[in-house]
C-alpha positions as CSV (number, residue, x, y, z in Angstrom):
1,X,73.7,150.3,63.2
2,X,72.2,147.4,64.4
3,X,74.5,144.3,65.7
4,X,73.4,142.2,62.5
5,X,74.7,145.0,60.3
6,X,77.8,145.2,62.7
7,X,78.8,141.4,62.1
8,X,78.2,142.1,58.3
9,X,80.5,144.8,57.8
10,X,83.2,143.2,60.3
11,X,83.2,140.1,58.0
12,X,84.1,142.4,55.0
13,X,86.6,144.7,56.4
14,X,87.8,141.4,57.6
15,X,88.0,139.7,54.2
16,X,89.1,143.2,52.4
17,X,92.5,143.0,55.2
18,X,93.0,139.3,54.1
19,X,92.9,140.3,50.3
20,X,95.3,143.6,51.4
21,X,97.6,141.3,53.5
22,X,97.7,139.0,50.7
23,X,98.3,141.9,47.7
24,X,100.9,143.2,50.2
25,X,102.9,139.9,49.7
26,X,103.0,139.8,46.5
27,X,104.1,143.1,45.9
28,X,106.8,142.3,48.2
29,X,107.8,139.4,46.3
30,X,108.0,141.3,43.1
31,X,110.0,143.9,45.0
32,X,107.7,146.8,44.1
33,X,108.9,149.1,48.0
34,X,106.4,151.7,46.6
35,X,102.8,149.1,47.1
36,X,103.4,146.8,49.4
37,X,104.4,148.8,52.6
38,X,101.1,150.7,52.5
39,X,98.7,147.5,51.6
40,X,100.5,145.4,54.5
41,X,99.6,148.6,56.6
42,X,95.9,149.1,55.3
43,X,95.6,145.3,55.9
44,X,96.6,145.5,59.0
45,X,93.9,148.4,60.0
46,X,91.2,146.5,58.0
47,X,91.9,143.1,59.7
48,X,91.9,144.8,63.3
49,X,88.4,146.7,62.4
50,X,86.6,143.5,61.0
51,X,87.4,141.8,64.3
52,X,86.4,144.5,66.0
53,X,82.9,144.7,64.7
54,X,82.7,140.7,64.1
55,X,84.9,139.6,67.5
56,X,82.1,136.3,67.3
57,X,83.9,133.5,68.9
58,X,84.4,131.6,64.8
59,X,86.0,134.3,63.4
60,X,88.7,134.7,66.1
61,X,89.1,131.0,65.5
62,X,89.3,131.6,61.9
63,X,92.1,134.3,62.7
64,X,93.9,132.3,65.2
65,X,94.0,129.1,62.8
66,X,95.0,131.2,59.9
67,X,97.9,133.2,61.5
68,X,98.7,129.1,62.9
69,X,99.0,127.9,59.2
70,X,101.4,131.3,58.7
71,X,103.7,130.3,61.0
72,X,104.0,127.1,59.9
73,X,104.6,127.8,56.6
74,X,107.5,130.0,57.0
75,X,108.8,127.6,59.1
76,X,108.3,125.0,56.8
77,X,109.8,127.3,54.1
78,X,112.9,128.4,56.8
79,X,113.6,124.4,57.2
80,X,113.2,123.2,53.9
81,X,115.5,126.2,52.1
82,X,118.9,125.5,52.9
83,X,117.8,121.9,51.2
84,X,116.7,123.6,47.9
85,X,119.5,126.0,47.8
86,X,122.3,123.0,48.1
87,X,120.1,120.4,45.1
88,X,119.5,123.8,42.9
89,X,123.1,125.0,43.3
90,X,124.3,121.8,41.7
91,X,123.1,122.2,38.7
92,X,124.2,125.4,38.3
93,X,127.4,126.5,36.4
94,X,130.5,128.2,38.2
95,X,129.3,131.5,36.2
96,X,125.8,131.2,38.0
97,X,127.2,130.7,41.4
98,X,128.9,133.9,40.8
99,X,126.1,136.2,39.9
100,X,125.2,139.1,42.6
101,X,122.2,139.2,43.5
102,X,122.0,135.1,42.9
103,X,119.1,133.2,41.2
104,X,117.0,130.9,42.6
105,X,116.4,128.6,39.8
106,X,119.9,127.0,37.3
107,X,119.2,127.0,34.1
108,X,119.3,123.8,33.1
109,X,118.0,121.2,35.4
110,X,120.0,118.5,33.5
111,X,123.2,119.9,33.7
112,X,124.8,117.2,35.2
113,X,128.2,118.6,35.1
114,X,129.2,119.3,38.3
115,X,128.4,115.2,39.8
116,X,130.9,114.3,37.0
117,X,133.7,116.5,38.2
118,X,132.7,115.4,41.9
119,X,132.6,111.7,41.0
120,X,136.4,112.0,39.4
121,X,137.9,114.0,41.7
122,X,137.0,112.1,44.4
123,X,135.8,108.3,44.7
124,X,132.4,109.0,45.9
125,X,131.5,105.6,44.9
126,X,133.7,103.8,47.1
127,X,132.4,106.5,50.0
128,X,129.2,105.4,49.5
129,X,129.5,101.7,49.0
130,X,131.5,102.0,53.0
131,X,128.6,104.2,54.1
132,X,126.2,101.6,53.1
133,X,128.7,98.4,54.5
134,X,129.2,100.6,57.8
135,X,125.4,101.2,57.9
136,X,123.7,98.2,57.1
137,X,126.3,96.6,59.9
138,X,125.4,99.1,62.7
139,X,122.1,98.6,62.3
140,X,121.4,95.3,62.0
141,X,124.2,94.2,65.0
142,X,123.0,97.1,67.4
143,X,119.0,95.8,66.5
144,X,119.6,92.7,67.4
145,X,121.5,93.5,71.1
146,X,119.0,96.1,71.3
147,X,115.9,93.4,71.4
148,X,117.9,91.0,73.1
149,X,118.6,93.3,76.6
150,X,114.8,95.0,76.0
151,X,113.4,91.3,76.5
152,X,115.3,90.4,79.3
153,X,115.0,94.0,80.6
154,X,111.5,93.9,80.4
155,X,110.7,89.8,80.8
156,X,113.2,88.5,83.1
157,X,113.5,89.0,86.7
158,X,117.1,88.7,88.3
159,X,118.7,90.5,91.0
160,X,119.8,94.4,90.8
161,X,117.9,94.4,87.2
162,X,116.4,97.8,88.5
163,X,119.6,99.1,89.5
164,X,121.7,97.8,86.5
165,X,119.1,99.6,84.0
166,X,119.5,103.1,86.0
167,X,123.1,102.6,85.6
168,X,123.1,102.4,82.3
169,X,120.4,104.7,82.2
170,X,122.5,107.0,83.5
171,X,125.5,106.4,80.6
172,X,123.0,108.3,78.2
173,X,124.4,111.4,79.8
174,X,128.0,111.4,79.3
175,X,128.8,112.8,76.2
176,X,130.4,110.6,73.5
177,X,133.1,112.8,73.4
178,X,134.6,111.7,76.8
179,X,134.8,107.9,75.8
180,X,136.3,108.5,72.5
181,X,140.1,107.7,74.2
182,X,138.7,104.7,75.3
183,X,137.0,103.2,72.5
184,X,140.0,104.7,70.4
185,X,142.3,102.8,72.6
186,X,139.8,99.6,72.2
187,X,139.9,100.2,68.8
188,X,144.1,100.0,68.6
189,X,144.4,97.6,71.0
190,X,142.4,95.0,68.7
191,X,144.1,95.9,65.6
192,X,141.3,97.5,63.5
193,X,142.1,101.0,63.6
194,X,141.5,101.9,60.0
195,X,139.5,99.6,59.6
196,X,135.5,99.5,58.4
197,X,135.6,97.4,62.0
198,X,136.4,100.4,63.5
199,X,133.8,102.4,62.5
200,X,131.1,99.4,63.5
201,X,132.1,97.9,66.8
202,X,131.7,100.8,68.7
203,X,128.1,101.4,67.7
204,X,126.7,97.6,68.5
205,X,124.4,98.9,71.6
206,X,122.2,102.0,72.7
207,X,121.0,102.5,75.3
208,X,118.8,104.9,74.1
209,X,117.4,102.7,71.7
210,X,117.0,99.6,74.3
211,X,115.1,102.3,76.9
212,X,112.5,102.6,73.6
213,X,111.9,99.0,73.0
214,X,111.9,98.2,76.2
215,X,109.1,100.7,77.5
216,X,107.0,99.0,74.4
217,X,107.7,95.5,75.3
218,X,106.5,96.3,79.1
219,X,103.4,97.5,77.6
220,X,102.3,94.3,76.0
221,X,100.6,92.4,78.8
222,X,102.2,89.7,81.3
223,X,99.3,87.7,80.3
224,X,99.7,86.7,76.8
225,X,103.4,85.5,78.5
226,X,102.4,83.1,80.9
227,X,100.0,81.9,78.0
228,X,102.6,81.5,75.9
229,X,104.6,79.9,78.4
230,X,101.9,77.9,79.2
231,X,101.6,76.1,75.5
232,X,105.5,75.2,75.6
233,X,106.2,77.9,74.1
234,X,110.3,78.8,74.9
235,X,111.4,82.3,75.6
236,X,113.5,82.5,72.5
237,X,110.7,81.3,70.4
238,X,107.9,83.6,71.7
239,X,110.6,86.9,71.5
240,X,110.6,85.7,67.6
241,X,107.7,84.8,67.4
242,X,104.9,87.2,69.4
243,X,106.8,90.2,70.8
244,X,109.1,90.9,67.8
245,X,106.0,91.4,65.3
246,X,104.1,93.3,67.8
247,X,107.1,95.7,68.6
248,X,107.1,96.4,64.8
249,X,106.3,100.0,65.1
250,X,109.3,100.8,67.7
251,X,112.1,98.7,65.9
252,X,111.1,100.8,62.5
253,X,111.9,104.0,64.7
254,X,115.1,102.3,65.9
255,X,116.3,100.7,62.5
256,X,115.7,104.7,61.1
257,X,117.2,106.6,63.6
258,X,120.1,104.3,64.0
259,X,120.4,104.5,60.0
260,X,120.8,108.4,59.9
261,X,123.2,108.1,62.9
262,X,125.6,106.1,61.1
263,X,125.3,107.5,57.8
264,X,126.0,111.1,58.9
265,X,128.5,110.5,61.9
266,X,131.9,112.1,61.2
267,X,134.1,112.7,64.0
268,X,134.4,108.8,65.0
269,X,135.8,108.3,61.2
270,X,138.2,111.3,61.0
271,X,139.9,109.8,64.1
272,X,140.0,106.0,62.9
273,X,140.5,106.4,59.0
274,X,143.2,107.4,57.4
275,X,143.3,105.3,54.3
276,X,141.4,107.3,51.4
277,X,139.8,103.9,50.2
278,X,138.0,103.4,53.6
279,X,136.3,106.8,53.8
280,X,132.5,107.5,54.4
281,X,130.8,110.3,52.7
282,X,130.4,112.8,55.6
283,X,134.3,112.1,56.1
284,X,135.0,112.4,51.5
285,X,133.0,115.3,51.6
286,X,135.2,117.3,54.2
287,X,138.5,116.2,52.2
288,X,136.8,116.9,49.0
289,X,136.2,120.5,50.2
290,X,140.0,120.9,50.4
291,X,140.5,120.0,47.2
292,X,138.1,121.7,44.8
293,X,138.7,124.9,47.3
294,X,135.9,127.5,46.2
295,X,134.2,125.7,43.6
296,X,130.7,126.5,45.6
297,X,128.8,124.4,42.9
298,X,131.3,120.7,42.8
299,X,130.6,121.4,46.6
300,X,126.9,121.8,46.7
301,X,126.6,118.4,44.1
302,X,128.5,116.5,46.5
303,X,126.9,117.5,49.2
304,X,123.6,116.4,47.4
305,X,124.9,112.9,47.1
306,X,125.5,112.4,50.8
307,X,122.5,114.0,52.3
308,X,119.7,113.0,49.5
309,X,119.3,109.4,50.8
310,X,119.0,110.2,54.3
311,X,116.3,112.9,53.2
312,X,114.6,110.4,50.9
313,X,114.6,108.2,54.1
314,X,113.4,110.5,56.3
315,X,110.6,111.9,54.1
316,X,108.9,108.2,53.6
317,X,109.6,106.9,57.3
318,X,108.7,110.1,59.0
319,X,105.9,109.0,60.6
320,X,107.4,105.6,62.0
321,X,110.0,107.9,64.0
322,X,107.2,110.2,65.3
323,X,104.8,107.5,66.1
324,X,107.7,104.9,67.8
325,X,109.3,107.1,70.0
326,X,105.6,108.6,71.1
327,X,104.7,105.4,72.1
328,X,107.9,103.7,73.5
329,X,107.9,106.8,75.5
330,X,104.3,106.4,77.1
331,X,105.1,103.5,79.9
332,X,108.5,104.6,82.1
């Protein structure tokens, strides 16, 4: 058999595996055990003879790009489950929640029922009007401190800068947990334990955040400073005015991530709040789960409710967060 011939009939066992490998799966999703352990087998043979009669340097690339997309897919599908399973559960009744083994689809994706029950038995509203209020205050306070140090971090020259920065540096690993005495006594001390107050003034810096913005800001060049500087222009007004709209892409990242932080934190609330009308959602939902006990579905819709806006808001800004902390994290 010549090598021409060789490459030819490599391509088609190749292809014939592929078709096996893909029969195989669905047979295995139709839960026929008598096909699709011998065609996952035969594809496996077919696949491993096409590539050793065609092992040309594309169709290894081929394999190694296909089995690539595999993976990622499953691991797409292994992520993205547990999200499908909670919105699809909470439409389902308490009869459908029950059924062994358990459907993957309600049937009736307008059965609002269960967000009813969830919105009566517990004020959900007023949960999420403090998440927003608690939110929207944490992340426009800790912004604005967080541009504030990054320019004179990054801009200002003063003695021990270097050496103040690596201290604080160095805050970012003790773990929250060890200062929440402290900021719980803080929190007493000024008289707004159970208060929204309580759940804002704690969360007015980062130093996480002011390490991002102010890697980006070094990055701009000294240059277009001194110009700046040069023109009249103060160093309030050119922050404003020139290294705020450039540092666009980084503050995104910050506003987002800082967002999702406050609207899922929970142990900081359990320890301040103990008035039911001052609540958050990650805090309503765990007292909700006591009350409604194993109604699976009245859990699963309020769960919805507090984790769909953060998805929402993950799933449009997703590529801000990627691409801000890549490049605030370029320039040590």
């Amino acid at each position: 058999m010549t090598k021409q011939n060789k490459k030819r009939l490599g391509t088609l066992l190749y292809i014939s595996g592929l078709a096996a490998l893909f029969l195989g799966l669905v047979f295995l999703l139709a839960k026929n055990s008598g096909l699709y352990p011998m065609l996952l087998i035969t594809s496996a043979l077919l696949i491993a003879s096409g590539l050793y009669l065609n092992h040309s340097y594309q169709t290894k690339l081929g394999t190694f790009k296909l089995f690539q997309h595999v993976l990622l897919i499953l691991g797409a599908v292994v992520m993205v489950f547990p999200f499908y399973w909670m919105i699809a559960s909470a439409f389902k009744t308490s009869a459908e929640m029950n059924i062994f083994p358990p459907t993957m689809l309600p049937n009736n994706w307008f059965n609002y029922d269960n967000f009813v029950i969830a919105f009566k038995t517990a004020p959900f509203a007023r949960y999420f009007i403090n998440s927003v209020i608690t939110c929207l205050s944490s992340v426009a306070i800790t912004t604005l401190t967080t541009i504030l140090a990054s320019f004179a971090f990054s801009r200002f020259n003063f003695p021990g800068k270097e050496i103040i920065f690596s201290l604080l540096l160095s805050m970012m690993m003790v773990p929250f947990e060890i200062l929440v005495i402290t900021n719980y006594t803080t929190i007493v001390k000024l008289s707004i334990n159970d208060t929204l107050w309580a759940l804002v003034l704690p969360f007015t810096s980062s130093i996480f955040y002011t390490y991002i913005l102010r890697n980006f800001f070094q990055s701009i060049p000294d240059g277009l400073y001194w110009s700046a500087r040069v023109d009249g222009c103060s160093n309030w007004r050119y922050l404003w005015k020139v290294m705020v709209p450039i540092a666009k892409p980084s503050l995104s990242t910050i506003v987002l991530l800082n967002a999702m932080a406050s609207w899922n934190s929970f142990m900081w609330p359990m320890l301040v709040i103990k008035q039911d009308t001052n609540r958050t959602l990650p805090f309503g939902l765990y007292t909700f789960t006591t009350e409604v006990g194993a109604n699976n579905e009245l859990l699963m819709a309020a769960s919805s409710v507090v984790v769909l806006p953060m998805i929402i808001l993950f799933l449009f800004a997703r590529k801000q967060i990627v691409g801000g902390v890549a490049r605030g994290g370029i320039k040590g």
